[in-house]
C-alpha positions as CSV (number, residue, x, y, z in Angstrom):
1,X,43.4,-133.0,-27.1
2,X,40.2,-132.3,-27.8
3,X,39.0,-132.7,-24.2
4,X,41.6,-129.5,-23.2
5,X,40.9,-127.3,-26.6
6,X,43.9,-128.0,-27.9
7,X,43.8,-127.7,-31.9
8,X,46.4,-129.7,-33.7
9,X,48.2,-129.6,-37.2
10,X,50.7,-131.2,-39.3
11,X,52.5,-129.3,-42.0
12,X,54.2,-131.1,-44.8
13,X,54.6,-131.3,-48.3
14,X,51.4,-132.4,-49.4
15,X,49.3,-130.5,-46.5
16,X,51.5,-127.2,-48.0
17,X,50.6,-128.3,-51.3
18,X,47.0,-128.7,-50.9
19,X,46.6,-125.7,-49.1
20,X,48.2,-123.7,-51.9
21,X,45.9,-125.2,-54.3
22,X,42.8,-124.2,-52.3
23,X,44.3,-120.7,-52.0
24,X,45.3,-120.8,-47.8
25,X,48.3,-119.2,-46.3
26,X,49.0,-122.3,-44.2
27,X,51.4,-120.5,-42.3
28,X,49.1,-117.9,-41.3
29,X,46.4,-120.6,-40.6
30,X,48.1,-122.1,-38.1
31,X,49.4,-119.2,-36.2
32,X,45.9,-117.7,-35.1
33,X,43.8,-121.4,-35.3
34,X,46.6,-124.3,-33.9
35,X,47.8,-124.9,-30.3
36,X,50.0,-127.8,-31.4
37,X,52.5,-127.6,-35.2
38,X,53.8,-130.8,-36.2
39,X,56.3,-130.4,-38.8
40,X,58.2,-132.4,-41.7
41,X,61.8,-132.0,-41.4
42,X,61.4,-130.7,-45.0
43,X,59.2,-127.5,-44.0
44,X,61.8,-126.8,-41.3
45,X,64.3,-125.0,-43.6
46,X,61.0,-122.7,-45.9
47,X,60.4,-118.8,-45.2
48,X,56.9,-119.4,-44.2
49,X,58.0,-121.7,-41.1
50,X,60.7,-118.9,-40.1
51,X,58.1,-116.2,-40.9
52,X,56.0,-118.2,-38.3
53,X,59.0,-117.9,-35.5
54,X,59.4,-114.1,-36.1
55,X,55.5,-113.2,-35.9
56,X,54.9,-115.7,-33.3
57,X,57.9,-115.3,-30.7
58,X,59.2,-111.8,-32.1
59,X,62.8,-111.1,-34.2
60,X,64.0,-111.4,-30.1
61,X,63.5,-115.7,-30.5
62,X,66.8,-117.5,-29.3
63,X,69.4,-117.0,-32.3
64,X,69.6,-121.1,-32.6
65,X,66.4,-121.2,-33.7
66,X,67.7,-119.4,-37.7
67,X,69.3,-123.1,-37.5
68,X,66.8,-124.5,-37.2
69,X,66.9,-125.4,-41.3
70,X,70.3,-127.4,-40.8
71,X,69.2,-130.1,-37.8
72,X,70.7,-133.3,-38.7
C-alpha cells in the first residue's frame, strides 16, 4: 500500500477506545488522513461510522447503506 500512497486503518473497539483516551475524534481522523477503513462488525451500527457516510458520500448515499447496522 505503501508503494501507491494508500494510508490504511482499522477501527474497533479498542482502537475507538484508545483514541478517546488520547482525546482523537477517530471518525474524523480517518476521513481527511485514510484511503482504506477496515471496520469491526461492532462499529458498524455507532453514530460516528454513519456520521462518516453522510460527510463522506453526502445525506444522497444509497438508502441500504442506514442498514448497514443490522448485516448478519
Amino acid at each position: 500500500m505503501k508503494a501507491f500512497k494508500l494510508e490504511a486503518r482499522a477501527i474497533n473497539a479498542v482502537t475507538k477506545m484508545t483514541a478517546e483516551k488520547e482525546g482523537i475524534n477517530i471518525w474524523r481522523q480517518v476521513q481527511v488522513q485514510v484511503s482504506i477503513l477496515l471496520v469491526s462488525p461492532e462499529m458498524l451500527s455507532t453514530p460516528g461510522f454513519e456520521n462518516l457516510l453522510l460527510n463522506s458520500w453526502g445525506v444522497g448515499f444509497r438508502p441500504m447503506f442506514l442498514q448497514i447496522g443490522y448485516i448478519r
